[in-house]
Backbone as CSV, one residue per row, in Angstrom:
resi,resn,N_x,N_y,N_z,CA_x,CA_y,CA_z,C_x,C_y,C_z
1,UNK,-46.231,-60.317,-3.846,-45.077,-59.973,-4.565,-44.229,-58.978,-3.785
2,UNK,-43.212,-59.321,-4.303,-41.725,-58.172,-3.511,-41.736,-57.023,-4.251
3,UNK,-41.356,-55.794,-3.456,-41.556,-54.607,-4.151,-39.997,-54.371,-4.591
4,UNK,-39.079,-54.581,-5.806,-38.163,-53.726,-5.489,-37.447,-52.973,-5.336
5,UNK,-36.130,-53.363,-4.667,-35.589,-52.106,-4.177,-34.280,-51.552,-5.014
6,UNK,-34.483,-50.137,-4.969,-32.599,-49.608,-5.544,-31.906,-49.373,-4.896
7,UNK,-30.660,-49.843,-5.712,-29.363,-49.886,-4.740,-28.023,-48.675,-5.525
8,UNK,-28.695,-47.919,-5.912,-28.267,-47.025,-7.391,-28.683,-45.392,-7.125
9,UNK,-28.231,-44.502,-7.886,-28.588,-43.148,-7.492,-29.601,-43.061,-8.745
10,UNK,-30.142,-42.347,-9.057,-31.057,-41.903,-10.092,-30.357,-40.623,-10.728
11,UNK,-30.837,-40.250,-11.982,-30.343,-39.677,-12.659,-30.550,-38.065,-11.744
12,UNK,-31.714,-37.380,-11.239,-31.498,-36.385,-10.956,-31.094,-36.357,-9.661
13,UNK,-30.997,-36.838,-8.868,-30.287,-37.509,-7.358,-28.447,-36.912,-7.903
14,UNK,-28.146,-37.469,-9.367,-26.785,-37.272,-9.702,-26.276,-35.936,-9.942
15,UNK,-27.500,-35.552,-10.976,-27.269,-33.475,-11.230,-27.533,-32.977,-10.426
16,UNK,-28.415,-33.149,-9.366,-28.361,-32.271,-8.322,-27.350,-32.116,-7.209
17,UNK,-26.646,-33.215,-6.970,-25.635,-33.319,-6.347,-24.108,-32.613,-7.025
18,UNK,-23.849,-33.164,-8.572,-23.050,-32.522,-9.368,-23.411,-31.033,-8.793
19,UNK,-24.484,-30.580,-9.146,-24.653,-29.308,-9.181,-24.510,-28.083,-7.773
20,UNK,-24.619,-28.810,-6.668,-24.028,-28.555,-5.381,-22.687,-28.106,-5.209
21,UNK,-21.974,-29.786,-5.483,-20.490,-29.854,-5.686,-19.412,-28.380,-6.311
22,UNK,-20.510,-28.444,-7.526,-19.950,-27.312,-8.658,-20.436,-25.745,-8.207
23,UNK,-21.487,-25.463,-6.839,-21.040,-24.896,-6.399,-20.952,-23.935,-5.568
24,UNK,-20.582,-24.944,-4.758,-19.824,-25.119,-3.244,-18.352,-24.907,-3.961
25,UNK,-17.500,-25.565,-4.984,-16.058,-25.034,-5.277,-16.255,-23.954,-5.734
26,UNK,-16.987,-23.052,-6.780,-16.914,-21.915,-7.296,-17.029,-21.081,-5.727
27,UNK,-17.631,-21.115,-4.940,-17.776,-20.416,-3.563,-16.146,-20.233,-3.119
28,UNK,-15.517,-22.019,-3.032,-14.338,-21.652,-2.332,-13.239,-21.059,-3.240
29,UNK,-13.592,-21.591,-4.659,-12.203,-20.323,-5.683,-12.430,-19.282,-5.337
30,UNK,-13.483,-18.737,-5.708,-14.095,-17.010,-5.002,-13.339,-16.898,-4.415
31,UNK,-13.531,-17.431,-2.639,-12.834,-16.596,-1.741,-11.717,-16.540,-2.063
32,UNK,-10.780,-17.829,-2.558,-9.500,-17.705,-2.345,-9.198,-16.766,-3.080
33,UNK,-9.622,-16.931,-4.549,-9.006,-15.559,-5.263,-9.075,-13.925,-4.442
34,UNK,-10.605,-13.870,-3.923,-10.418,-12.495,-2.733,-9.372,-12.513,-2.010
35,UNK,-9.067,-13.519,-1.208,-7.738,-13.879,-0.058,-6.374,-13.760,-0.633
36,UNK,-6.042,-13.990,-2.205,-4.817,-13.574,-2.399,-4.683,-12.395,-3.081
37,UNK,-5.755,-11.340,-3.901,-5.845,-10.317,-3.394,-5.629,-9.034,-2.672
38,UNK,-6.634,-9.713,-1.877,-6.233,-8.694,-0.803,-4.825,-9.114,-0.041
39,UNK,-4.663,-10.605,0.010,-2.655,-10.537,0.831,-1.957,-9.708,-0.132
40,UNK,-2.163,-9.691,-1.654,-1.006,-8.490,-2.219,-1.497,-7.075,-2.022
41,UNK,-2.222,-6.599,-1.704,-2.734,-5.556,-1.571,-1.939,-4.815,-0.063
42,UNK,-2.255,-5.849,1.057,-1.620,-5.726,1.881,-0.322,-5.567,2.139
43,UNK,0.433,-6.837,1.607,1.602,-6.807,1.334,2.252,-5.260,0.703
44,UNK,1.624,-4.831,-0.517,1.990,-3.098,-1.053,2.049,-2.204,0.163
45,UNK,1.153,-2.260,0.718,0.813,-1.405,1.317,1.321,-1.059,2.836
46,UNK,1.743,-1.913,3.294,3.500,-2.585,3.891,4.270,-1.936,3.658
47,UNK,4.770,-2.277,2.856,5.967,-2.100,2.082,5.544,-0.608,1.676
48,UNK,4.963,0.103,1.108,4.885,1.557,0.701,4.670,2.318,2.058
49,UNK,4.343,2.084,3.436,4.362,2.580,4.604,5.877,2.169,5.063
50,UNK,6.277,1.508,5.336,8.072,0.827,5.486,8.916,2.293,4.598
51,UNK,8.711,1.745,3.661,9.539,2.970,2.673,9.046,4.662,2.815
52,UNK,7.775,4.629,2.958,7.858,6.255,3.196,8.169,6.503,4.764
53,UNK,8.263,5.490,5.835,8.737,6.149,6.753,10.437,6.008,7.129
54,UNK,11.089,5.488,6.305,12.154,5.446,5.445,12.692,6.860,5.123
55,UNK,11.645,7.172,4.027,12.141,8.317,3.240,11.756,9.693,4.239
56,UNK,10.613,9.560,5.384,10.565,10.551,5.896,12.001,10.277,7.022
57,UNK,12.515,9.577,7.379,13.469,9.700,8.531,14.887,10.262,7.933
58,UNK,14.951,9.545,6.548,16.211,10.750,5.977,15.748,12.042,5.584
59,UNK,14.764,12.181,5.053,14.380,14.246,4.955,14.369,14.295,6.735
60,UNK,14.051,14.139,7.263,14.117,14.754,8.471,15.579,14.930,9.301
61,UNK,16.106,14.271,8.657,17.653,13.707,9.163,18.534,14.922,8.192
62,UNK,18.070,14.945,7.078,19.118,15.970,6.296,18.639,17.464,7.103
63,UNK,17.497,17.415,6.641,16.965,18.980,6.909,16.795,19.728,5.899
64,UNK,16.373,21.418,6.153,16.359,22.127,4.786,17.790,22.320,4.342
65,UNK,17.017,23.109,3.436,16.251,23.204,2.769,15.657,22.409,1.485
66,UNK,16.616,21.256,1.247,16.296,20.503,-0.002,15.714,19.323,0.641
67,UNK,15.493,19.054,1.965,15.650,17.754,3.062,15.933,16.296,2.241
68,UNK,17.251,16.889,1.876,17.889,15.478,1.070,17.756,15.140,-0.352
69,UNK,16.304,15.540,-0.945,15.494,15.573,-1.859,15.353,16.434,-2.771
70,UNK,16.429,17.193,-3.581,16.258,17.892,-4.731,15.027,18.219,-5.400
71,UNK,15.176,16.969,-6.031,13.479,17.162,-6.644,12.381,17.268,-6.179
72,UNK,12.691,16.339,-4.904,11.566,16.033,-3.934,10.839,14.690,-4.062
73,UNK,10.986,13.848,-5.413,10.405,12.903,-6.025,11.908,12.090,-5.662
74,UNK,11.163,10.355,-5.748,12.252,9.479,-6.084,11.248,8.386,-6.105
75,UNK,11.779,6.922,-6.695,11.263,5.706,-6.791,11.862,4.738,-6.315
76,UNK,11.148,4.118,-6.392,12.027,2.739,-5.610,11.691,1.085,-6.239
77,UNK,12.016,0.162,-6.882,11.344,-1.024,-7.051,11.781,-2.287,-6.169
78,UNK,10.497,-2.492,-5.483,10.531,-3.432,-4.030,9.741,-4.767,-4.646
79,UNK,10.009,-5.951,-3.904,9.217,-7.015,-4.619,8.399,-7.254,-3.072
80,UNK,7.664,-7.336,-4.094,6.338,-7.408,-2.909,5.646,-8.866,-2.541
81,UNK,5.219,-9.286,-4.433,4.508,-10.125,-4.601,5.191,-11.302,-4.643
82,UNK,5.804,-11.933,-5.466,7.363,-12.441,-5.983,8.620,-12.124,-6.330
83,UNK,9.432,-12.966,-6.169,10.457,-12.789,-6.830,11.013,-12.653,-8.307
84,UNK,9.806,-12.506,-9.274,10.413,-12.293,-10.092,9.678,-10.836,-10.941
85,UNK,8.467,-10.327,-9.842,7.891,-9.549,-9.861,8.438,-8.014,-9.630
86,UNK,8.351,-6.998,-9.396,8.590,-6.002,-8.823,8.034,-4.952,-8.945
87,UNK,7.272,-4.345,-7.835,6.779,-3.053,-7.937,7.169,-1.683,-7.746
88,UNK,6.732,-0.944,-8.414,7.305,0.520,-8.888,6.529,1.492,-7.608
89,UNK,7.598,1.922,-6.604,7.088,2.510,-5.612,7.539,4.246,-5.938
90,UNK,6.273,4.861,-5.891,7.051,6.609,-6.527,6.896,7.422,-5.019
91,UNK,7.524,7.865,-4.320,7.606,8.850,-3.478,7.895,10.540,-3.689
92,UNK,6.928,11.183,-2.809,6.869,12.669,-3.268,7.282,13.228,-1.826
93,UNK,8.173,14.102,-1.629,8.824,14.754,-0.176,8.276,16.218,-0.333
94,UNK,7.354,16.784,0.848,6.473,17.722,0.689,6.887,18.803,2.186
95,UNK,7.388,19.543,2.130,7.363,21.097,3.452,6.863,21.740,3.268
96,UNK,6.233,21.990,4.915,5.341,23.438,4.437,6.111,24.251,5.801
97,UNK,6.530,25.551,5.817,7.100,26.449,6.713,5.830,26.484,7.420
98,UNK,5.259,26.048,8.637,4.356,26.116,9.778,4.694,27.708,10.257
99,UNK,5.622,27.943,11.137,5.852,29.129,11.508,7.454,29.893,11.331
100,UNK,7.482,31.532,10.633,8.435,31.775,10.929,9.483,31.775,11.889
101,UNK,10.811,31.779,11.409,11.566,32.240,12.610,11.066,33.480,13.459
102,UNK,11.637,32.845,14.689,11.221,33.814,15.133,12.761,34.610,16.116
103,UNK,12.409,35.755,16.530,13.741,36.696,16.695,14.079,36.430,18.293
104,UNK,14.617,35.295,18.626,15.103,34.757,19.621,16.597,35.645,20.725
105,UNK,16.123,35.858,22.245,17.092,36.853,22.760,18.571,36.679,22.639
106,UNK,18.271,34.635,22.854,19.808,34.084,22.867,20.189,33.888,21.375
107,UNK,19.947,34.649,20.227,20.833,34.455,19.278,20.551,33.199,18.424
108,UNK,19.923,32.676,18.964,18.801,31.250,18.071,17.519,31.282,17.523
109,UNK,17.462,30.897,16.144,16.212,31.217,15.717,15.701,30.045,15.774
110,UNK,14.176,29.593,15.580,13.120,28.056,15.379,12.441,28.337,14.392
111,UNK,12.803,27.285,13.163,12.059,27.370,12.487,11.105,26.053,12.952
112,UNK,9.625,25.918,12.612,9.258,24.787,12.441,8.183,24.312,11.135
113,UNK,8.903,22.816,10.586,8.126,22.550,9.740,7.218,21.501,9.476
114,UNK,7.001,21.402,8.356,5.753,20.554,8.713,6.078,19.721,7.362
115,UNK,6.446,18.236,7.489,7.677,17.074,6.123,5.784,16.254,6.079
116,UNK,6.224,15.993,4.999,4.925,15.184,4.529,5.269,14.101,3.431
117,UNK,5.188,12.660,3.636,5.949,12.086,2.281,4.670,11.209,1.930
118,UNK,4.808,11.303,1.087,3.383,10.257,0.371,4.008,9.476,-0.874
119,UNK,3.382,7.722,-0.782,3.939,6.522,-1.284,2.763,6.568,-2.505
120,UNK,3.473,6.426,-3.669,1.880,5.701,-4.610,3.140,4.238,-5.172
121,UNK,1.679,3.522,-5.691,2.271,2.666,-6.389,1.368,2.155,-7.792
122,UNK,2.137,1.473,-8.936,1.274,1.138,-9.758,0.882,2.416,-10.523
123,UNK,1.486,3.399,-10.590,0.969,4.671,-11.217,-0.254,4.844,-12.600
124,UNK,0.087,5.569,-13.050,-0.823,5.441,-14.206,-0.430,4.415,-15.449
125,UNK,0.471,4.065,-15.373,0.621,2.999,-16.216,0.488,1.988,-16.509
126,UNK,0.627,1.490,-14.789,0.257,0.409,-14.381,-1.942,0.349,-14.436
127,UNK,-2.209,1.311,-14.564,-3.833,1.352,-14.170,-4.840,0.166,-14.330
128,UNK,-4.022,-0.684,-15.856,-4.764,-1.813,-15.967,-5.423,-2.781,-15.065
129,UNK,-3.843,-3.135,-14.642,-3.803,-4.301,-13.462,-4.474,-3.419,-11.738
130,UNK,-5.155,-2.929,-11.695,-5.526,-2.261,-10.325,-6.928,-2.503,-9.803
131,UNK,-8.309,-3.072,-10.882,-9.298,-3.075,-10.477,-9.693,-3.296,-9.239
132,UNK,-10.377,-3.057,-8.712,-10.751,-3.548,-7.389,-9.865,-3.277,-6.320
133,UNK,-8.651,-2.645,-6.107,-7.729,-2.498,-5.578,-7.606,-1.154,-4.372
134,UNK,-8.866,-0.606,-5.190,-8.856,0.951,-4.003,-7.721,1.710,-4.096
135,UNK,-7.571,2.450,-3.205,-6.616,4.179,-3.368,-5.028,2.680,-2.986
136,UNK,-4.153,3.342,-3.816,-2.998,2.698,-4.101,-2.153,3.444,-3.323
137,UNK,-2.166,4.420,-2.713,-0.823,5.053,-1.701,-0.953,5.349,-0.249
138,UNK,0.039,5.820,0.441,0.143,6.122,1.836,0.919,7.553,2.103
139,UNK,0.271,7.866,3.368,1.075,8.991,3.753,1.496,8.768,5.194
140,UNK,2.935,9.573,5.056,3.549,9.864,6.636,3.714,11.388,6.872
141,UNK,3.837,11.891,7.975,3.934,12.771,8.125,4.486,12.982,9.477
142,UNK,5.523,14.077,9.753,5.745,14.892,11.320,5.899,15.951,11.279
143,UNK,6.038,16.688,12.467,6.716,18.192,12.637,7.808,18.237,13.190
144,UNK,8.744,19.286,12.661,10.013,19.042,13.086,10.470,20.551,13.258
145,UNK,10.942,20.910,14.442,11.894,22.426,14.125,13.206,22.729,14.075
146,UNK,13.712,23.664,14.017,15.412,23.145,13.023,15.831,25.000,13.800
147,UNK,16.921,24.748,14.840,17.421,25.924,15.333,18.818,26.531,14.155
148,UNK,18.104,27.801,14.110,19.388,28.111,13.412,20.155,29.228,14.066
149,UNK,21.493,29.543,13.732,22.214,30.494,14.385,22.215,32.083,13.931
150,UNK,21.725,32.946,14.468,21.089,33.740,14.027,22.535,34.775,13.622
């Protein structure tokens, strides 16, 4: 007698394969969801380095004592993600007097200081939407000295 043969999958031949399939895709949603992510993450973080070295080139450009910046605070809303999106960028403009003037022979004094601007984004309001997202701001910083006429 002939033994025979199948030409057919068997039932667990089928779930185990289903069950591969199902996941091997949960693997690749994973990443992708990590991969777009972190591109907006990046993308912020761009864009909040762009703008605070922005905001540090006009304080440095005005000078003191207000270096442009009254309050010292300002915001900005940049689209980062989409276009119909927009994120709330808060900037803080920070001096510290490094060293006094000093009593110069030719009639010129140096001050020099020390501009510091730091980007947040997503503030506390936003806190919901941030999980996983890590520290949300940037800093720039230079030194600059500013002759004055004595």
């Amino acid at each position: 007698m002939k033994a025979r043969t199948s030409k057919g999958l068997t039932l667990a031949e089928l779930i185990l394969s289903f069950g591969i399939l199902a996941f091997v895709a949960l693997v690749v949603a994973g990443l992708f969801i990590f991969l777009l992510k972190n591109s907006a993450k990046t993308n912020d973080l761009t864009a909040g380095r762009v703008l605070a070295q922005n905001v540090l080139d006009r304080a440095v450009q005005h000078g003191p004592p207000d270096w442009g910046f009254p309050s010292g605070n300002g915001r900005e809303d940049l689209t980062t993600h989409d276009s119909r999106t927009d994120t709330e960028f808060i900037y803080t403009v920070r001096n510290y007097t490094l060293r006094p003037p000093d009593n110069a022979v030719s009639g010129i004094s140096r001050t020099f200081y020390y501009v510091e601007v730091e980007v947040r984004w997503w503030d506390t309001q936003g806190a919901a939407g941030r999980t996983e997202m890590g520290e949300l701001s940037t800093k720039v910083s230079q030194v600059v000295n500013y002759e004055e006429q004595m």
